[in-house]
N, C-alpha and C positions, 0 to 999 in steps of 0.2 A: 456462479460463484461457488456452487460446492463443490464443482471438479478443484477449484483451485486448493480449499477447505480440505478437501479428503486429500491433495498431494502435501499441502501443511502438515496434516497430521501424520503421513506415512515417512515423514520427517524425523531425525532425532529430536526429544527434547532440548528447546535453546533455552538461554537467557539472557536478554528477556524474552518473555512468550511471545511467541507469532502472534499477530492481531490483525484483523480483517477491518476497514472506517468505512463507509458508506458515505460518498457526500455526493451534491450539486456542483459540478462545474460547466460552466457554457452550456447549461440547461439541460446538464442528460445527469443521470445519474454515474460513477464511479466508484469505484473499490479502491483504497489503499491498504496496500499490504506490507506490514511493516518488517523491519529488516533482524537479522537475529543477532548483532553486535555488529562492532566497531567495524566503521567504515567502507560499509555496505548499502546498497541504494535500498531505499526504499521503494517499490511499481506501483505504478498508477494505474488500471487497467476499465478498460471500455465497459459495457455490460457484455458484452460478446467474448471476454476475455482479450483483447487484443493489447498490446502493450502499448500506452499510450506517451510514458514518460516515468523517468525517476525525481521527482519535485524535490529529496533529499537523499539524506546520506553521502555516500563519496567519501574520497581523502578529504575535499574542502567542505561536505556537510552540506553542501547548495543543490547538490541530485547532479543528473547529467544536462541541465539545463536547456530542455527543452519544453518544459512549463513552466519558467519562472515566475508566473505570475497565478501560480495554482493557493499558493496560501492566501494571497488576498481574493480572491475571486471560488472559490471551494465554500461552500454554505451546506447545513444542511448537517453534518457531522452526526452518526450515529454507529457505535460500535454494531460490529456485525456478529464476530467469532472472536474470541481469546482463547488458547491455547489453554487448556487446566490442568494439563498432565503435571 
């Protein structure tokens, strides 16, 4: 996850701030990486970085809908990174 971290930060400043989530889902750990304004996925990614899914954002805000079932099933929630710049 700090390759992801370090390409965030070689990033312009957004707002809102990048933030990195840590959760539990189907028993593995996950990163969410959230999106930097409107109508933008937010990625779900593997420990391996792989992309796993965008659970939200979009034009309709519901992701690209191949986890739909990531917010109920996602445990475990702890900030990883927030952006401070």
């Amino acid at each position: 996850m700090q390759t992801k971290i370090a390409e965030l930060q070689a990033l312009p400043k957004s707002n809102p701030a990048y933030e990195v989530w840590q959760y539990t889902f189907r028993g593995e750990p996950v990163y969410l990486v959230t999106a930097p304004c409107c109508d933008q996925y937010e990625t779900l990614y593997d420990a391996c970085l792989n992309v796993l899914c965008a659970p939200s954002g979009g034009l309709s805000g519901q992701g690209d809908g191949r986890c739909p079932e990531f917010r109920q099933l996602a445990a475990d929630r702890q900030l990883v990174w927030r952006d401070s710049r």
